[in-house]
Structures are given as C-alpha cells and as structure tokens.
C-alpha positions in Angstrom: 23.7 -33.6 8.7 21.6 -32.7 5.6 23.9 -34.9 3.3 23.5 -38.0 5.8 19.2 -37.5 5.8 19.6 -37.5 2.1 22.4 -40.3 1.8 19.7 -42.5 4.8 16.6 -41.2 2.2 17.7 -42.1 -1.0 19.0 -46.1 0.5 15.5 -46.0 1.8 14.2 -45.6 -1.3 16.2 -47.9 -3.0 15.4 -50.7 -0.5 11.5 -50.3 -0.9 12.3 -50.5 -4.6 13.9 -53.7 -4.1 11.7 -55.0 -2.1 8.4 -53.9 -4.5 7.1 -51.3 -2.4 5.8 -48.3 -3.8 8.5 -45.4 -2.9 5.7 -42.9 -2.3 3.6 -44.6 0.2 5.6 -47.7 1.0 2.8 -50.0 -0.1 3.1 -53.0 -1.9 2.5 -52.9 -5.4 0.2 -55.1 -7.0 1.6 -58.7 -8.7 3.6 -56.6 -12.3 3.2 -53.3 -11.3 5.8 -50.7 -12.1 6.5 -48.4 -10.0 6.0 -44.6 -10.9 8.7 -42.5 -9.3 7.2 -38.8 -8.7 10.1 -37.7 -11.1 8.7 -39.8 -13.9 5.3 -38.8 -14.7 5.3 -36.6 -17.4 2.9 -34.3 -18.3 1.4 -34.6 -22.1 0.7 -31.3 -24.0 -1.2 -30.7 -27.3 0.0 -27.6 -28.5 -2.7 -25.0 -26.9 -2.7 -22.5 -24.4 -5.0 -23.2 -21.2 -5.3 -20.0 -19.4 -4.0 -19.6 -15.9 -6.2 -21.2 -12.9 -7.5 -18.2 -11.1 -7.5 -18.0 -7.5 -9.0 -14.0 -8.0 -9.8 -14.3 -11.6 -7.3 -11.8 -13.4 -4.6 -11.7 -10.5 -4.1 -14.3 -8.4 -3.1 -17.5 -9.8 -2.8 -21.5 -7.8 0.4 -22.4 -6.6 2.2 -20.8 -3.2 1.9 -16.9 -3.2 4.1 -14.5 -1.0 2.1 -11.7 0.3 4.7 -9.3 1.7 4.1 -5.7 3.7 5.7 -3.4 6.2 5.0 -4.3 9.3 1.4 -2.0 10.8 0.3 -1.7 7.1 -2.8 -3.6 7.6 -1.8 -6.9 5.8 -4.8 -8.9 7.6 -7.5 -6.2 7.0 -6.3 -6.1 3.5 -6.3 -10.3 2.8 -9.0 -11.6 4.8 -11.2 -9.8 2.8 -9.5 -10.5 -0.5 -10.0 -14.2 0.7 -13.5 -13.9 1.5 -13.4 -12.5 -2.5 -12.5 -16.0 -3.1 -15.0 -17.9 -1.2 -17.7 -15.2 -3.3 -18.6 -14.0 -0.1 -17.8 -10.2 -1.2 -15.6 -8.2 -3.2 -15.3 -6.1 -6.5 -17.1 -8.2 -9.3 -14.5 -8.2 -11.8 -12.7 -9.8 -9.2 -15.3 -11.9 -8.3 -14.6 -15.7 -9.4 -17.2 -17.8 -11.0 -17.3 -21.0 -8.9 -16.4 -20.2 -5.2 -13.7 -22.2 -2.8 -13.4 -22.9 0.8 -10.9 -20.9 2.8 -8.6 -22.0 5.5 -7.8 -18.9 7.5 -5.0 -19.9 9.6 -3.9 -16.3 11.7 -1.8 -15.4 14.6 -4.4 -13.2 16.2 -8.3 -14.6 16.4 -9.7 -11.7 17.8 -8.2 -9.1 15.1 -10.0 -11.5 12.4 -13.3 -11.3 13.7 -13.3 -7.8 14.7 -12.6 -7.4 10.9 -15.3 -10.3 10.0 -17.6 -8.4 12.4 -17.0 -4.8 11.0 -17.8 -6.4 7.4 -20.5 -8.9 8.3 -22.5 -6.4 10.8 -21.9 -3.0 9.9 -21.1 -2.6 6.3 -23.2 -2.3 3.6 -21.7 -5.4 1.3 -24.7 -7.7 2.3 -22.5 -10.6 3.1 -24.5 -13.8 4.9 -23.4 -14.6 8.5 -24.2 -18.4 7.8 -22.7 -18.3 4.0 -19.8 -17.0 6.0 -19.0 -19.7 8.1 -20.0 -22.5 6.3 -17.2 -21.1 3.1 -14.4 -19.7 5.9 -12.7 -21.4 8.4 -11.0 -19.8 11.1 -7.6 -21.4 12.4 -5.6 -20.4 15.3 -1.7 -20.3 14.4 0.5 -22.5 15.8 4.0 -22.9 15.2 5.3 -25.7 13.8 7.8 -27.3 11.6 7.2 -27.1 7.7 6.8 -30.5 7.9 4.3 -30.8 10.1 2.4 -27.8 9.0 2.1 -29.7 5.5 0.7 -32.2 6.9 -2.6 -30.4 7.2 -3.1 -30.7 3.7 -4.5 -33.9 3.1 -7.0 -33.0 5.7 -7.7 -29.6 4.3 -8.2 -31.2 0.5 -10.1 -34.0 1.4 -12.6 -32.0 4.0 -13.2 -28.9 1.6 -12.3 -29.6 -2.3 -15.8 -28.9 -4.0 -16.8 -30.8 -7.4 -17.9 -28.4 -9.8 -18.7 -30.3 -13.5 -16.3 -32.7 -12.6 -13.3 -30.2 -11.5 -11.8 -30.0 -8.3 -12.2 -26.3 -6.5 -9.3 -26.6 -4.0 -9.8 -24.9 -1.1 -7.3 -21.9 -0.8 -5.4 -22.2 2.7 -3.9 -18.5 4.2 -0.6 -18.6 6.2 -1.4 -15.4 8.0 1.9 -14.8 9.0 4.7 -16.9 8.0 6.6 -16.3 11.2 3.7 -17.3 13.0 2.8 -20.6 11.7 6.3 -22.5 10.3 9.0 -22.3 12.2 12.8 -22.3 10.8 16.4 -21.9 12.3 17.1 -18.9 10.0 14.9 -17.5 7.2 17.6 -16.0 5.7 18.7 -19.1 5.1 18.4 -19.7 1.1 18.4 -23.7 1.5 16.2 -23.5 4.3 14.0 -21.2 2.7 13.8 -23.2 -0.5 13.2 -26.3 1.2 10.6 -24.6 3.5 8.6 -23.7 0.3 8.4 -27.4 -1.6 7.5 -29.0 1.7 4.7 -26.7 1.3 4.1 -27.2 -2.5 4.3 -31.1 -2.0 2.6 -31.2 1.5 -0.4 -29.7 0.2 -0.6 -31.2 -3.1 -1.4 -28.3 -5.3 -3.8 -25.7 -2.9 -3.2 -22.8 -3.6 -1.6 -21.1 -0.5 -1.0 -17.4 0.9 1.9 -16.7 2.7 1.6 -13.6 4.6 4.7 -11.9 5.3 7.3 -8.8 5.7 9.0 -7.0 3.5 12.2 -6.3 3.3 12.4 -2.7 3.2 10.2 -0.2 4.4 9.0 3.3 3.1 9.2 2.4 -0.6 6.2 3.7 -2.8 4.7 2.3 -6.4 7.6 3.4 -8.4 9.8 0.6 -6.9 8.3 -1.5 -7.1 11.2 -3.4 -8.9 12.9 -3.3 -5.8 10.9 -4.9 -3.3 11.5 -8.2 -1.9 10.0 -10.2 0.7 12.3 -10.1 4.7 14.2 -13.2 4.5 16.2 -15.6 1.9 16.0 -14.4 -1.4 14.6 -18.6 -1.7 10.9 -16.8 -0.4 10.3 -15.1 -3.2 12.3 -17.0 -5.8 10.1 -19.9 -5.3 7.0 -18.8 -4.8 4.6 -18.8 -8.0 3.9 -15.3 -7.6 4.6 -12.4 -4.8 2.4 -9.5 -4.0 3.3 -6.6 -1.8 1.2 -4.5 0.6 2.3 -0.9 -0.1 1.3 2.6 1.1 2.0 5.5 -1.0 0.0 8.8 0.8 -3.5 8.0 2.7 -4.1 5.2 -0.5 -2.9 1.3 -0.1 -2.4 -0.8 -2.8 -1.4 -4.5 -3.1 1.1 -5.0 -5.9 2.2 -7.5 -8.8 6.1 -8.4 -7.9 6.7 -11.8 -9.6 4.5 -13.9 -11.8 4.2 -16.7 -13.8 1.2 -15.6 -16.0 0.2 -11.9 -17.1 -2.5 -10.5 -14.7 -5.1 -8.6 -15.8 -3.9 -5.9 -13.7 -0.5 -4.8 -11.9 -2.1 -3.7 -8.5 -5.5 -3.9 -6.9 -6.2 -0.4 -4.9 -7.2 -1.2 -1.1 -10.1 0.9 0.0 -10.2 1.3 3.7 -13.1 1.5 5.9 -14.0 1.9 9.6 -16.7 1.4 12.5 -17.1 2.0 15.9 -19.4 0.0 18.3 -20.2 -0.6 21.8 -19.3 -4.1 23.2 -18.9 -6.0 26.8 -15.4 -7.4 27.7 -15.2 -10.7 29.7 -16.5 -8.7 33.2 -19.1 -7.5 31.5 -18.2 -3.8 30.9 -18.8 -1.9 27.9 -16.3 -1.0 26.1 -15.8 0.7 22.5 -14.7 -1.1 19.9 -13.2 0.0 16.5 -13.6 -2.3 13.4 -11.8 -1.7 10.4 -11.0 -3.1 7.2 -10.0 -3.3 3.2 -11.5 -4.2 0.1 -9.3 -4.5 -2.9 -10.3 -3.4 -6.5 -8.2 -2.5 -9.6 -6.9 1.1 -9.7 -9.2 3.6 -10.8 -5.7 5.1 -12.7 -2.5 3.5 -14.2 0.7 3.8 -12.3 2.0 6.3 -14.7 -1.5 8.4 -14.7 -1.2 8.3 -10.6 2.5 9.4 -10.9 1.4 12.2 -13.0 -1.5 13.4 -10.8 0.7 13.2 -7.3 2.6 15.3 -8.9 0.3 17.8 -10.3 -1.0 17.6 -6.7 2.2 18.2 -5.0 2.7 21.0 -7.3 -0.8 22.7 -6.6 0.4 22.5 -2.6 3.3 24.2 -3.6 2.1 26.9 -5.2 -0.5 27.2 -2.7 2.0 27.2 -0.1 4.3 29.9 -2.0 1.6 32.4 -2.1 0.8 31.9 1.2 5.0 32.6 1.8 4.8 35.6 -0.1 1.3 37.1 1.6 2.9 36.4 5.2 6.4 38.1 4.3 4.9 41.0 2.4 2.6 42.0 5.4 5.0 41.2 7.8 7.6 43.8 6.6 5.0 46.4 6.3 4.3 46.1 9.8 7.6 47.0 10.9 7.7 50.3 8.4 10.1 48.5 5.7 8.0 47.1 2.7 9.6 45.0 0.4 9.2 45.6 -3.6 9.5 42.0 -5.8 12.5 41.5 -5.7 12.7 42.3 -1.9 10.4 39.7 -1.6 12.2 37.2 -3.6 15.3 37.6 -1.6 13.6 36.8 1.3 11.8 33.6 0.3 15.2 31.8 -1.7 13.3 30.2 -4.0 13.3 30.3 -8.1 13.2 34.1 -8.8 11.0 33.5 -11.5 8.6 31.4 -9.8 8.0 33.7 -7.0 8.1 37.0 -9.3 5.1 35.1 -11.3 3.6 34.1 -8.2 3.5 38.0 -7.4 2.0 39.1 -10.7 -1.0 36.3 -10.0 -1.7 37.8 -6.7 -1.4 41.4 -8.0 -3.7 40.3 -10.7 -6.3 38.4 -8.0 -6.1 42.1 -6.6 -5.0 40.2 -3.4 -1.9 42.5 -2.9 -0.9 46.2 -3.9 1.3 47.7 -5.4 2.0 51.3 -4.4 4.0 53.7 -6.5 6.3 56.0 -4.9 6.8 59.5 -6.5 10.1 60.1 -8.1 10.7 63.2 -5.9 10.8 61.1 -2.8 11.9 58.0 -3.7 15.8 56.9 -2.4 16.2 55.8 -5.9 15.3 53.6 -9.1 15.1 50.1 -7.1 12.4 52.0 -4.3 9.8 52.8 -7.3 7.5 51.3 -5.3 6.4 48.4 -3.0 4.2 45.7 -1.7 0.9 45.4 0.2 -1.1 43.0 1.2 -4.6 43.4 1.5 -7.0 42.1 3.9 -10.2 39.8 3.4 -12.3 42.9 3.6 -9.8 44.9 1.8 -10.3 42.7 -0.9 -13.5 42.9 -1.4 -13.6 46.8 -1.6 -11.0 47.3 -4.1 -13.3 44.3 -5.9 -16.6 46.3 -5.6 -14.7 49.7 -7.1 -13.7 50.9 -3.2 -10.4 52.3 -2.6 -7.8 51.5 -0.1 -7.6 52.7 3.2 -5.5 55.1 3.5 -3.0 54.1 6.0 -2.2 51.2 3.3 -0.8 53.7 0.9 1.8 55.8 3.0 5.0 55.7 1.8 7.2 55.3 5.5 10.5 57.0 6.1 12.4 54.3 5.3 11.3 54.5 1.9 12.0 58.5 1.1 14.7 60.8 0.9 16.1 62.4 4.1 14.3 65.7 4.3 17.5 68.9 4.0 16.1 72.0 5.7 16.9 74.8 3.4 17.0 76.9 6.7 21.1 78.1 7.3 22.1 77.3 10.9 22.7 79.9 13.3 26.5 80.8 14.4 27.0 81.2 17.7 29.3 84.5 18.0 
C-alpha cells in the first residue's frame, strides 16, 4: 500500500513537471521558470557560527520537541507555564526571552488548563495581565486527527500569529498537549509510522517550533538515568525530534530534563517548583464548590546533578543515623523493662546491622548522656561479658544527670538475671 502511494506520488510529480507546473503547489510557472524541487535548495554558509534560535533562551531550541513524563506527574501544570515563559507572560528571567511569541495551546482537557491559568493569573503573586494573557495564548480544544490533517493547521497558525520584530519572523510556538490526544496513528510503536508522523509535522508547519507532550517509557527512574529514558512508543519519536525533555520526579522535587539535543543548553534540567490554591467556586447548578488550583514554574537547578546526588545522600545518611539511634534507644529500654538489659554488644546483636556502626552510635549517645551505662561489681557479676549494661534515660532523666542530678535509683539495680545465684552457706538439715 505505502509503496503504490509513493509509486502514484512520484508519477504525479513527474507529470506536473512535464506539464510546467510547480511540484509544490501545482501552479503554473511563469513563461522560463525553473522549477525548484524542495530537495534542491541549498542552504549557503559563510564559515560562522549563529547561535541556536531560542524557544526558552538557553534550553529550548525551534524545531519539534518531545516532552515525555510518567503518566500523573503533572506534565500540563509543568508546560503551560513554561509556555506562557515563552509568550513573556511569567517565568524565571534567565529564562525569560527577549522578544515574546504567540502560543497555540492545543490540550485534551480545557478545564485542567484554566484551573491552572486561573491559580496563576488570580492567586499567585507573579503579576501576570489577564488581557496580556489572552491576547499572547490561545487556548485549543484537542481533537484527534490524522497527522495530516493536524499539519494542516499550520499555515493558519503562522499566518494569524508570526510577529515582525526588526524584520525577523517570531513564529508562534504551537503545544501538542498530548500526543495521543491530538494525532492519531495505527501503532506508535510503529518506527515508520512514527517517523513519518514527525516530518508531516516538521513540513506541515513549516518551521514552528512545536511541543509534543507525551509518555515515557518507563516509569520510577530518577536523575541519574537519565541516559536511559525514552519517550512510550517507536524509538522514531525521539530519534526525530530536534530535542526531547523528560518530566521526572526524584523525592517531593520535579525536574524537566535535557535527553537529546542538537545545540548545548545552558543548562541540563530546569527544577519545577510547585505551588497550590484553594478557592470557592459555583458548578453549572449553582452550588459552591471548592476548588484546588495548582501549578509549576520551571527554573535552573539551584545545585548540579552531581552536588544534588551528593546531598540526597548525605540526607539519607542523616535519616539513617537518626533512625539507628532511635533503634538502639527503643531496644535498650525495652529489654530493661522485662529485667534483662543488654550491654553493646547485646545491643548490636539485636539490631543486625554494622557492628561498628551501631557500637559508635552507642558511644554518641553515651556521650549525649542520653543513655547509661551501669557497672556491675565484679563480686556479683555472672562473668567478664556482664561487666555492665545499658540504660536509657528519660527526657527528664536527662536533664538531671545534665544539671549535676543523679539517677533515680530504680535505673541503677542490677536485676537477677544479671548476678550470680546466691549459695546459702547454711548446711541442710538431715532428716533422721
């Protein structure tokens, strides 16, 4: 099927060739033109470098770029503000770009996007103009169609919204929030599909720069892999697009990350802070009901990849050790409540974890004067490993022993369990 379209294209071609039509539009050429076939316009160079054209200066480039994220993550809250960065309606100012663009929202859920327009316009401090607003972003409902037909669209977009700026074009930056939802395809696993998917994009809308919001491929991945992330679908997705970024959550934080590029950003992930509020609205009967806006603005990483890997770990560590001397607290008093103490390395028996690690964790707490240690006398002891053993003291215990107060005194008996069996020294009597 796809070898006779291209077999009935390519005579088509050919025959409007012959017949001095332009192969393009079909339209007679003027008396000596030549023809320009699209594959025969080159492009001249002079030997310099032009830096990237910046959708968000520093990160986002033109061209078709794949916005991937597990699905709940919060892609929308995250990109519909990121967009509104591009139309300078808000955002982080090194972000900020310095001639603004029209924005072509086209989403699968309306009311999500202006619960989030309405959190950020009405209750935020960001100071964003409710008429700037709507005369830089327009709001599309998403319907499903072929890629075809969805390119299509972008003469209209281009010729409606391009703004002239010292003689350049500022295209307007269309958002295909989600991909699922807008073009439809018989498989997008397919790879030849895929790949014909995304240049009926790229030709259809003649150099806009485009968001494609969609899924990732796998789930529950953090910063560190981000080598291995990859877009659901035909490997085609990514592999054509100009650039992919991925939605990611690693803890409470989101982040949107650099996959591939075509250009060196300025940065390899923009940090999604997250914000919320509530309000009181009436539902189509006219009953109120609460409503809860939230949404994200994106700005680079306060900390390197490596420096954020380093302090989750410190952190995890400090949770640890917090958590271990909690462990050794709770098993120390625990065992003195049922009349058989434990001694160090009674208590690091019990907890199975490095011996060293919990025998230092015992010295710190010894130290903290947070637990006791109470000596049993030689002439009572069982033997050389009951020397002595472990209390733990009490808030206000604590803070008697601090202020030069002794224990009480029930903390320093040694219990039976802990002493030589008494031998009376009386004979027995002998029953005749």
């Amino acid at each position: 099927m796809k070898k006779q379209y291209y077999e009935s294209f390519a005579a088509s071609l050919d025959a409007d060739a012959g017949l001095g039509l332009n192969v393009k539009t079909g339209e007679a050429l003027a008396c000596g033109a030549v023809d320009s076939h699209p594959l025969a316009k080159f492009v001249d160079f002079d030997g310099k470098p032009r830096p990237p054209r910046w959708v968000i200066p520093g990160f986002i480039g033109h061209g078709v770029t794949v916005i991937s994220g597990a699905t709940g993550i919060g892609k929308t809250t995250a990109i519909l503000p990121l967009a509104m960065t591009a139309a300078a309606l808000l955002g982080n100012e090194e972000l900020m770009p310095i001639h603004w663009r029209h924005v072509v929202y086209v989403t699968e859920d309306v009311e999500q996007v202006r619960r989030i327009l309405a959190g950020i316009i009405s209750f935020s401090n960001l100071g964003v103009d409710t008429q700037l607003a709507r005369e830089r972003l327009h709001i599309v409902a998403a319907v499903r169609l072929s890629p075809e037909d969805v390119a299509a669209v972008g003469t209209n977009y281009r010729t409606q919204f391009t703004r002239i700026v010292k003689g350049i074009e500022v295209l307007p930056l269309v958002v295909l929030d989600t991909k699922s939802a807008v073009l439809a395809m018989e498989s997008e696993n397919d790879n030849s599909e895929a790949s014909a998917m995304l240049a009926t994009l790229k030709q259809g809308f003649n150099e806009l720069p485009i968001w494609l919001i969609g899924h990732i491929a796998k789930a529950n991945l953090n910063r560190a892999d981000v080598a291995a992330l990859t877009s659901r679908g035909a490997s085609a997705i990514d592999g054509d697009a100009t650039q992919t970024l991925f939605v990611l959550q690693e803890g409470a934080r989101r982040f949107l990350l650099k996959g591939k590029v075509r250009f060196e950003p300025r940065w390899p992930e923009l940090e999604i802070v997250s914000y919320t509020a509530q309000t009181c609205a009436l539902d189509e009967f006219g009953n109120s009901e609460s409503v809860v806006m939230r949404w994200g603005i994106a700005e680079p990483a306060q900390q390197s990849r490596m420096e954020a890997a380093k302090q989750a770990k410190e952190d995890a560590s400090k949770v640890d050790a917090t958590e271990l001397r909690q462990a050794v607290r709770e098993a120390i008093q625990i065992a003195w409540q049922i009349g058989n103490p434990l001694n160090r390395s009674g208590v690091q028996s019990k907890l199975k974890r490095k011996r060293q690690t919990v025998l230092d964790t015992i010295q710190n707490l010894l130290s903290e004067q947070l637990l006791y240690e109470v000596p049993v006398p030689s002439n009572v002891r069982l033997g050389n490993s009951k020397a002595s053993f472990l209390v733990d003291l009490t808030t206000e215990e604590h803070d008697v022993v601090m202020s030069g107060g002794r224990l009480p005194a029930n903390k320093l008996v040694i219990p039976a369990s802990w002493q030589k069996p008494v031998v009376s020294i009386v004979p027995a009597l002998r029953s005749e």
